[in-house]
C-alpha positions as CSV (number, residue, x, y, z in Angstrom):
1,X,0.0,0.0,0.0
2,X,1.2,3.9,-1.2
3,X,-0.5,5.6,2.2
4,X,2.0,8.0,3.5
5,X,1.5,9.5,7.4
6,X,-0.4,12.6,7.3
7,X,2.5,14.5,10.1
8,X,5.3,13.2,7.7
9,X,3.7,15.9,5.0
10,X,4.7,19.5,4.4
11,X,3.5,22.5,6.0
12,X,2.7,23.3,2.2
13,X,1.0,19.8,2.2
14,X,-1.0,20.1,5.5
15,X,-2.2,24.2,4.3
16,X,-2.8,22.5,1.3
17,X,-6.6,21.4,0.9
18,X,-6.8,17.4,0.5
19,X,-9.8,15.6,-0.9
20,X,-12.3,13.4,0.8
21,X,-13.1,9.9,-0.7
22,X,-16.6,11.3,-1.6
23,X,-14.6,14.9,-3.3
24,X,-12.2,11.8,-5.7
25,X,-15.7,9.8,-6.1
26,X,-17.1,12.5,-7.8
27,X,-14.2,13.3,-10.3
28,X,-13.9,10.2,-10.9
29,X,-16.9,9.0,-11.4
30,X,-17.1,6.2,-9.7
31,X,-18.6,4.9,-6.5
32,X,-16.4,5.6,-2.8
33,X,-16.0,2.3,-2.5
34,X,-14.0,2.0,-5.6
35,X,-12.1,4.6,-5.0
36,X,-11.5,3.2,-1.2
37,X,-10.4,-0.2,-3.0
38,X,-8.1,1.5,-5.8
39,X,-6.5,3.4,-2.8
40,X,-5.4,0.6,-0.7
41,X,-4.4,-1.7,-3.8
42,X,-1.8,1.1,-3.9
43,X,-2.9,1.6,-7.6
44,X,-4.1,5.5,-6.9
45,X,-1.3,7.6,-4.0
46,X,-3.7,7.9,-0.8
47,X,-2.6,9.5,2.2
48,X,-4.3,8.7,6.0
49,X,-5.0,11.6,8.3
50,X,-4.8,10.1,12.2
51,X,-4.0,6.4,10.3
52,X,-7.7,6.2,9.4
53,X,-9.2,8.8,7.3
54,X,-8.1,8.5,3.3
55,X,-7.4,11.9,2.2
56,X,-5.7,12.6,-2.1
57,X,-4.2,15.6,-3.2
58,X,-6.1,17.1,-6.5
59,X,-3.7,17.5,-8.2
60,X,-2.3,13.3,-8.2
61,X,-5.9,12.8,-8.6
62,X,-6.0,14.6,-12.1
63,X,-2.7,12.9,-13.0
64,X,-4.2,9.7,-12.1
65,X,-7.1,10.4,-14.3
66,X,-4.4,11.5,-17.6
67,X,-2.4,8.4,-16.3
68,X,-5.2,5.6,-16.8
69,X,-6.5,5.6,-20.3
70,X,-8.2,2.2,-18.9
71,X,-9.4,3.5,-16.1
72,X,-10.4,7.2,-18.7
73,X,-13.0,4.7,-20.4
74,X,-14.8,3.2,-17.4
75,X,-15.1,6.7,-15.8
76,X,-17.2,7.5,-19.0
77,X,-18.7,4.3,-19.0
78,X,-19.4,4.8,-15.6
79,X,-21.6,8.2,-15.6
80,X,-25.0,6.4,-14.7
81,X,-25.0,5.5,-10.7
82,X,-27.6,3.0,-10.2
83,X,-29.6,2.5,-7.5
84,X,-28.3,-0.8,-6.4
85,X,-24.8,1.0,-6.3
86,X,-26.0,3.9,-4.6
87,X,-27.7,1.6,-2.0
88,X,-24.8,-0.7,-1.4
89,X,-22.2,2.7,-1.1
90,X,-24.6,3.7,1.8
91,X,-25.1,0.6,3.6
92,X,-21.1,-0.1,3.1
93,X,-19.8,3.6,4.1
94,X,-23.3,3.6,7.4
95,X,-23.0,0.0,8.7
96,X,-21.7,0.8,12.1
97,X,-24.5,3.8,12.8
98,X,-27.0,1.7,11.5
99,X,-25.7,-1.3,13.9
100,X,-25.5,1.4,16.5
101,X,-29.2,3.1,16.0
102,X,-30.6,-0.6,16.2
103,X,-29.2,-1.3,19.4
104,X,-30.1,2.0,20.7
105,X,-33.7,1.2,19.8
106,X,-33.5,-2.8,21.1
107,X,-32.2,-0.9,24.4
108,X,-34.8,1.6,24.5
109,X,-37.6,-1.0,24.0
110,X,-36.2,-3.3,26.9
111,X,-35.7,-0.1,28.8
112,X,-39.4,1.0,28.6
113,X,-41.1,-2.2,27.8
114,X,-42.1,-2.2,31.4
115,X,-43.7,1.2,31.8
């Protein structure tokens, strides 16, 4: 994997604004989870702010666009976002505070189920 420490960067890096998964998704034009999987198969430069959060710099983004005449075609092949795609972003990208609002709610109904 190409991640890089976000406190090994610059001070012109960290004033520098970095882009979100969701910011690359959308130039892309493709899905966050394809851009989550391109970043940790090292094929796209990724860095991780706090060893979590995947942040790109714009402009390696657009030279990974120029770069990938492959990947070029499936971006305009890609332009239409299905449903099923949208759907399986959210539940992929939600799944904890979905788990966590359910147990809140199992809790809540133990918690009053009495009164």
């Amino acid at each position: 994997m190409i991640f890089k420490n976000f406190s090994a960067l610059s001070l012109n890096m960290a004033e520098e604004k970095l882009l979100t998964v969701r910011d690359v998704s959308l130039i892309l034009g493709i899905s966050e989870k394809e851009v989550v999987d391109l970043a940790e198969s090292g094929a796209m430069p990724a860095y991780k702010v706090g060893g979590v959060y995947l942040r790109f710099k714009e402009e390696q983004i657009q030279e990974f666009k120029r770069q990938t005449p492959k990947f070029s075609s499936k971006i305009k092949a890609r332009q239409d976002y299905t449903f099923k795609e949208r759907v399986s972003d959210f539940f992929y990208f939600n799944d904890f505070y979905i788990l966590t609002l359910l147990i809140i709610v199992l809790l809540l109904l133990i918690i009053f189920q009495g009164y």
